[in-house]
SEMAR-829698 format. One record per residue (C-alpha): x, y, z; residue number from 1; residue in one letter. Coordinates in steps of 0.5 Angstrom, whole numbers, plus 500, padded with zeros to 3 digits. Layout:
(r (X Y Z) NUM a)
...
! end
This chain:
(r (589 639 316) 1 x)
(r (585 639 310) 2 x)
(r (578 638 308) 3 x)
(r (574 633 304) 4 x)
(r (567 634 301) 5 x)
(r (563 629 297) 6 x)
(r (556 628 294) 7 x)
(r (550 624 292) 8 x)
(r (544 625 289) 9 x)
(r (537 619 290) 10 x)
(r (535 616 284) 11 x)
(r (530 619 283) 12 x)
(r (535 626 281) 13 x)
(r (534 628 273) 14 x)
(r (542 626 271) 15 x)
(r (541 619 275) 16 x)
(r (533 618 272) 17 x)
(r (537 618 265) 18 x)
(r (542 614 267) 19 x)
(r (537 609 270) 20 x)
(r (534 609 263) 21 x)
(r (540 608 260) 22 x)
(r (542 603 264) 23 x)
(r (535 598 264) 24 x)
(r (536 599 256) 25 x)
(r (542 597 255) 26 x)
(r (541 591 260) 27 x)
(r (535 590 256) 28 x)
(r (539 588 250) 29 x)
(r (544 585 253) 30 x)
(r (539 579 257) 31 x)
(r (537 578 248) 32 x)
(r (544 579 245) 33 x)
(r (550 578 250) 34 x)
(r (555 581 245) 35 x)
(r (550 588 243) 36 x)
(r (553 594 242) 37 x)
(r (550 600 246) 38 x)
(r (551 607 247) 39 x)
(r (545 610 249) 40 x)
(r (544 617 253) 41 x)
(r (538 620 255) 42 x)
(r (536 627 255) 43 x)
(r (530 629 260) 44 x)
(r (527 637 260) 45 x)
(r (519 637 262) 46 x)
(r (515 632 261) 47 x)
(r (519 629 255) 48 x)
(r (526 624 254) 49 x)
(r (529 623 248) 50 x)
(r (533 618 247) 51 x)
(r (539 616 243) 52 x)
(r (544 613 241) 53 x)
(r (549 608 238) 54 x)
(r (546 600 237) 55 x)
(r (548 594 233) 56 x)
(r (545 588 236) 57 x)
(r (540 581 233) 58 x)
(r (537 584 239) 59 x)
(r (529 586 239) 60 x)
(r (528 592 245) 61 x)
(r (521 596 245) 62 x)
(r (524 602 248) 63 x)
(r (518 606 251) 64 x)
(r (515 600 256) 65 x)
(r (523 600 258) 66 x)
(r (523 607 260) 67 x)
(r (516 607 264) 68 x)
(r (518 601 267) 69 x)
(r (523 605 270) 70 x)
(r (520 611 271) 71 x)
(r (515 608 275) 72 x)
(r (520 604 280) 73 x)
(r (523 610 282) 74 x)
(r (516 613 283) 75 x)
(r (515 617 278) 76 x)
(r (507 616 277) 77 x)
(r (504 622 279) 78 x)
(r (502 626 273) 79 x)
(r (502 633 280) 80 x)
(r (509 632 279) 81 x)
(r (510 635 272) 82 x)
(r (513 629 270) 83 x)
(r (510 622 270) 84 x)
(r (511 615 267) 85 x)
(r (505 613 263) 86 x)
(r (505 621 260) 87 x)
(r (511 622 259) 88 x)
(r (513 623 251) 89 x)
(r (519 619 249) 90 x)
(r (523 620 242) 91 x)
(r (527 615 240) 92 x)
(r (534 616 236) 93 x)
(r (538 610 235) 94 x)
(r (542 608 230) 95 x)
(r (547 603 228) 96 x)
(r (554 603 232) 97 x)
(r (560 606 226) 98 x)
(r (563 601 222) 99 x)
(r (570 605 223) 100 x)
(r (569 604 230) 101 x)
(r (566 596 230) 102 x)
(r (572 594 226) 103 x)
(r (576 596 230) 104 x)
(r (572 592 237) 105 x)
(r (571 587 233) 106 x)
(r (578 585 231) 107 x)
(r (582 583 225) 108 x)
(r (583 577 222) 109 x)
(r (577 573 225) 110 x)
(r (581 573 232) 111 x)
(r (577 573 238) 112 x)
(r (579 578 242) 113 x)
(r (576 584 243) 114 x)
(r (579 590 241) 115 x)
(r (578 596 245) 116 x)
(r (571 601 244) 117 x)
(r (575 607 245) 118 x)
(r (581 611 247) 119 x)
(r (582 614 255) 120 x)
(r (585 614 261) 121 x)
(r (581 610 266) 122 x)
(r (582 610 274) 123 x)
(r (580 605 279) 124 x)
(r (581 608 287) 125 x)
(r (580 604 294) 126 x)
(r (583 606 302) 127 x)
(r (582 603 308) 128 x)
(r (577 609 311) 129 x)
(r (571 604 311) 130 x)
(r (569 597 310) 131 x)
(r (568 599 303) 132 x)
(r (575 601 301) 133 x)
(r (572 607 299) 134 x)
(r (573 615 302) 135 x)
(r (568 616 308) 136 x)
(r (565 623 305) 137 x)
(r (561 619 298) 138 x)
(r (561 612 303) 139 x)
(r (557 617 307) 140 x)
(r (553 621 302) 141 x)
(r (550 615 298) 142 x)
(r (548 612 305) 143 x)
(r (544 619 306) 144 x)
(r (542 618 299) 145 x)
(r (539 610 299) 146 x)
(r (536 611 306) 147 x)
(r (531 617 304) 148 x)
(r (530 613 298) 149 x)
(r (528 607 301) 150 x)
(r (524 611 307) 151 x)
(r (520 614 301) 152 x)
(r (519 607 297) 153 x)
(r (517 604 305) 154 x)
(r (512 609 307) 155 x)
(r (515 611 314) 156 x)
(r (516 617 310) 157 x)
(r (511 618 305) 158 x)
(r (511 626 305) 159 x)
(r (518 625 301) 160 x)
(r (518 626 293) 161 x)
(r (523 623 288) 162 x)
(r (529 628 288) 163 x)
(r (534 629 293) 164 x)
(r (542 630 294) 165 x)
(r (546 629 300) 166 x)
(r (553 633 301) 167 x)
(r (559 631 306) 168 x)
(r (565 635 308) 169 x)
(r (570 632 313) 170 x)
(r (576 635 316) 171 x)
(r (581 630 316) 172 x)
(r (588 630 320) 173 x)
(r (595 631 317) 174 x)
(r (596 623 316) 175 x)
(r (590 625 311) 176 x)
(r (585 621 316) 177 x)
(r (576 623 317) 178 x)
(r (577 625 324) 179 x)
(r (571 630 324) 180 x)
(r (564 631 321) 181 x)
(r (564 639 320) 182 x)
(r (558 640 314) 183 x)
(r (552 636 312) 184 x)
(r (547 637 307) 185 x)
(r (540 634 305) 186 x)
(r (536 637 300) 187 x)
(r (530 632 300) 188 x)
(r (524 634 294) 189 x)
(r (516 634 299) 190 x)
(r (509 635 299) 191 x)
(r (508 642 299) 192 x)
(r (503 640 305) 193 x)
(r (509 637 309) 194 x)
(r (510 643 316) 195 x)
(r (517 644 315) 196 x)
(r (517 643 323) 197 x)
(r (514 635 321) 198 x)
(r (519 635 315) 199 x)
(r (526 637 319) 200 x)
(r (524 633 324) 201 x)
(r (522 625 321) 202 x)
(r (530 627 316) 203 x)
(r (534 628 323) 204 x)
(r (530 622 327) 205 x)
(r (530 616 321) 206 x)
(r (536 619 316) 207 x)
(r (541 623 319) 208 x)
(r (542 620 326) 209 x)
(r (541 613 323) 210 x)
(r (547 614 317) 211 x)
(r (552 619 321) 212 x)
(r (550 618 329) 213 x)
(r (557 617 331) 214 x)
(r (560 623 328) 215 x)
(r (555 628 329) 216 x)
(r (557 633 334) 217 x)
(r (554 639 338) 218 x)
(r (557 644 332) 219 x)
(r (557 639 326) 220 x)
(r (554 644 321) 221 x)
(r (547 641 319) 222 x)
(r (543 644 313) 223 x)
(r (537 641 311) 224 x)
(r (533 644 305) 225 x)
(r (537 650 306) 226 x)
(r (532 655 302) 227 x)
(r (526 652 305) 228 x)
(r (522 649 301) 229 x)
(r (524 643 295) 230 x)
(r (517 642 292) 231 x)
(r (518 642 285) 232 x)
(r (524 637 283) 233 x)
(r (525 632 278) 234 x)
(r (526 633 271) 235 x)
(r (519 638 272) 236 x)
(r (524 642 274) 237 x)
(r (531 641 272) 238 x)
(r (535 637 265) 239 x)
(r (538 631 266) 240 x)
(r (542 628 261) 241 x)
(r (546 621 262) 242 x)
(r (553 621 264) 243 x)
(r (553 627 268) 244 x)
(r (554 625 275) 245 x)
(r (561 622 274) 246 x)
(r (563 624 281) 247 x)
(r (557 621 285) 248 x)
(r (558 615 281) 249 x)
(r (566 613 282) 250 x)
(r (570 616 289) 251 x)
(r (566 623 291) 252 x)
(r (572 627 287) 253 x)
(r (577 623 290) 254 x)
(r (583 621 286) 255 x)
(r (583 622 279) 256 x)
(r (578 621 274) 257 x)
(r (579 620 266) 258 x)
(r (572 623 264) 259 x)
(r (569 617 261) 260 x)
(r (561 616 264) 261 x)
(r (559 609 265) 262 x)
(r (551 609 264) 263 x)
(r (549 606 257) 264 x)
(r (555 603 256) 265 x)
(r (556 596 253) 266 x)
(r (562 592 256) 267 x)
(r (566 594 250) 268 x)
(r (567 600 252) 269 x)
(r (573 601 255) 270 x)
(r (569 607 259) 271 x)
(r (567 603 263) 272 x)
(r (570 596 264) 273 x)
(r (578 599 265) 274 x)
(r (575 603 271) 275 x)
(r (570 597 273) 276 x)
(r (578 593 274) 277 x)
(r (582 598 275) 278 x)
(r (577 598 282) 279 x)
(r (577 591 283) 280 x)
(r (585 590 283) 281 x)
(r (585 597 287) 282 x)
(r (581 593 292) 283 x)
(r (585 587 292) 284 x)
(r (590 591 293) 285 x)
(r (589 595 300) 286 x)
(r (585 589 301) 287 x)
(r (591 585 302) 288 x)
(r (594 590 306) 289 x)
(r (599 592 302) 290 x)
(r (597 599 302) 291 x)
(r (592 603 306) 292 x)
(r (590 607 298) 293 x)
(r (591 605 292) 294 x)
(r (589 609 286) 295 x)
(r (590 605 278) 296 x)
(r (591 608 272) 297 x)
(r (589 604 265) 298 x)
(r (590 607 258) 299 x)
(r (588 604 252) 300 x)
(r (587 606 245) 301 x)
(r (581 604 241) 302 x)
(r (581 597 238) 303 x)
(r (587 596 241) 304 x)
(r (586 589 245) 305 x)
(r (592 591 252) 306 x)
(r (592 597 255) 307 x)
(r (598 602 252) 308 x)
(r (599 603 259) 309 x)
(r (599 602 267) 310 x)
(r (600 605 273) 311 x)
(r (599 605 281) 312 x)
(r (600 610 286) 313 x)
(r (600 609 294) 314 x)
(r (603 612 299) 315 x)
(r (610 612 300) 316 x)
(r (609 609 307) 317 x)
(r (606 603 304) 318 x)
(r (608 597 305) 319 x)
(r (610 595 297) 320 x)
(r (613 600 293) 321 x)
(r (610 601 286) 322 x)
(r (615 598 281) 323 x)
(r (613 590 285) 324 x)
(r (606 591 285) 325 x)
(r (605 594 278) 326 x)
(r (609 587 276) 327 x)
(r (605 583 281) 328 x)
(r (598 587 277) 329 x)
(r (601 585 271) 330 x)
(r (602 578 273) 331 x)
(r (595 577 275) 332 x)
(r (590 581 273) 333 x)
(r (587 580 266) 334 x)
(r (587 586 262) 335 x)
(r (586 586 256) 336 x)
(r (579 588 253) 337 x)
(r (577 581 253) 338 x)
(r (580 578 259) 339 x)
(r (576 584 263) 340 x)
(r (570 582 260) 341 x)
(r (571 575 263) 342 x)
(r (574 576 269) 343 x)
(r (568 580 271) 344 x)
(r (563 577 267) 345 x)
(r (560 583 264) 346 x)
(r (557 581 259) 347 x)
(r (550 579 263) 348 x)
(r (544 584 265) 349 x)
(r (546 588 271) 350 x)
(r (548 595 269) 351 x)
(r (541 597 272) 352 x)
(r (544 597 279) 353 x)
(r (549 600 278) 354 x)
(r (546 607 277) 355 x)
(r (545 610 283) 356 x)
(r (548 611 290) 357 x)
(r (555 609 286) 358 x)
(r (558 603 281) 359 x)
(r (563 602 287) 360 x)
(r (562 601 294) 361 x)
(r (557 596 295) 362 x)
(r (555 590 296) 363 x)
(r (552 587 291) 364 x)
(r (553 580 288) 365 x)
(r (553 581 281) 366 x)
(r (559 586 282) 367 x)
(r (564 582 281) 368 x)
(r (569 588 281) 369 x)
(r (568 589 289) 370 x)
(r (571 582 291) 371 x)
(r (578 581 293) 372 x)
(r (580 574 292) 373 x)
(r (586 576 289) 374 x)
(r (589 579 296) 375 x)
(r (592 571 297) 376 x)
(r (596 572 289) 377 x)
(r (598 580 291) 378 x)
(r (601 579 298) 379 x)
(r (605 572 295) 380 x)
(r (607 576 289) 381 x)
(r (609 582 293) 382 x)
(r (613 579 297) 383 x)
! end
């Protein structure tokens, strides 16, 4: 028997603020200039973000309309929060990307392949808990976390403020299955004005019972605000810096993780893209029921177009043992730098969504690292 707890934080939590603003910059160059180089991070205290960072780009991108766009969409327009997009003050640090770092992306020669941005280690995970081939606890954590979100934005809630988490703990069985919702926590930001009665109410009957019904039991630990009162929230109240919510953005600290943030990143960054593939070949995998998990490993090393190494790990009561399915990877994934790029069509704006409530995980269409269509492929070439 053991014990597996996750967290998400809302969007409109101070670490995910700054990535957002990381994200809608980068997707800002990239809807001018496909192949600009980005790593852009964000620092948010009080009222004030400051903005920095490496950018070589033909492209031309007013940053501060960018960053108050955002700021608004999440909600951040009431100046009574301390913290509001038409007042805040933004400093802007950007400077080219290093010529060391460029020639080595770039490669030599005039050859077309992309040389690989960084050095690392970069992991991708998936299971069969639930339909999304992820653990249940961050599954979960980012339902709680999108519904208080989408209550706020649709008015059913509207004493709700921007900021909030969400904790899960399940109790699994010696097969490593959820078979128990032990503990919940919410942390939702409100109206001062709001009657706690009201307040724990509307979160039980339009967000809890909702998202976690089925699991809810008589002696589930349920705690919502724990010390009270959340009134004052958002970057008015705590720091918030880009690339701070590694756990919350990938598998809820199951599996390994290489460290690597992916906001603000262009696809070059092998940060991002080797842990966007090694989720999508994850996928494919338990997808194709070749294993109820699977966890892949890709290192690179910087400027480098293939990686020094790949791994996988399934259980050893999977179906496929490990050295047919790590030639079965190789076979059919592209995994060079360039390869990657392609096959999930990265060079494209869409980095804004993945941002919050998780890269992994959710269907949305421009994810192309969430599909599996190359189940076919794995079982044929496993077998």
């Amino acid at each position: 028997m053991t014990y597996v707890s996750s967290e998400s934080v809302t969007e409109g939590h101070p670490d995910k603020v700054c990535d957002q603003i990381s994200d809608a910059i980068l997707d800002a160059y990239l809807a001018q200039d496909p192949t600009a180089r980005v790593a852009v991070e964000v620092l948010a205290s009080g009222n004030t973000l400051h903005v920095a960072g490496e950018v070589t780009s033909t492209a031309r991108v007013d940053i501060p309309p960018v960053v108050r766009s955002v700021l608004r969409r999440i909600g951040y327009s009431d100046p009574a929060l301390g913290f509001d997009a038409d007042n805040c003050f933004i400093l802007r640090d950007l400077q080219a990307q290093s010529p060391d770092i460029a020639q080595g992306v770039d490669g030599a020669d005039n050859n077309e392949a992309l040389g690989a941005g960084d050095q690392g280690i970069f992991y991708g995970y998936a299971c069969d808990e639930t339909p999304s081939c992820m653990p249940s606890a961050i599954h979960y954590a980012h339902r709680l976390t999108e519904t208080l979100a989408a209550l706020r934005h649709g008015g059913q809630l509207p004493w709700l403020r921007p900021d909030g988490k969400a904790q899960v703990t399940f109790r699994n069985d010696d097969a490593g299955r959820p078979v128990e919702l032990t503990s919940l926590v919410l942390s939702c930001q409100h109206d001062p004005n709001i009657p706690r009665e009201k307040m724990l109410r509307g979160v039980i009957e339009h967000v809890l019972v909702p998202v976690l019904g089925p699991w809810l039991r008589h002696d589930t630990r349920v705690l919502i605000n724990p010390t009270g009162r959340f009134v004052d929230g958002g970057p008015a109240a705590d720091t918030g810096l880009t690339g701070r919510k590694i756990m919350v953005d990938t598998y809820g600290g199951i599996g390994r993780h290489g460290g690597g943030a992916f906001s603000g990143k262009d696809p070059t960054k092998v940060d991002r893209t080797a842990a966007y593939m090694a989720r999508y070949i994850a996928k494919n995998v338990v997808a194709a029921g070749l294993a109820p998990s699977c966890e892949v490993s890709l290192a690179f090393a910087i400027g480098q177009f293939t990686p020094e190494m790949i791994g996988v790990r399934v259980p050893a009561d999977s179906d496929v043992d490990t050295d047919s399915l790590e030639r079965a990877i190789r076979q059919i994934f592209p995994l060079s730098v360039s390869g990657m790029i392609e096959a999930l069509d990265l060079q494209r704006p869409i980095f804004g969504k993945t941002a919050s409530y998780g890269h992994f995980g959710r269907e949305v269409e421009d994810f192309a690292w969430e599909r599996t269509d190359r189940t076919k492929e794995l079982r044929r070439a496993c077998h």
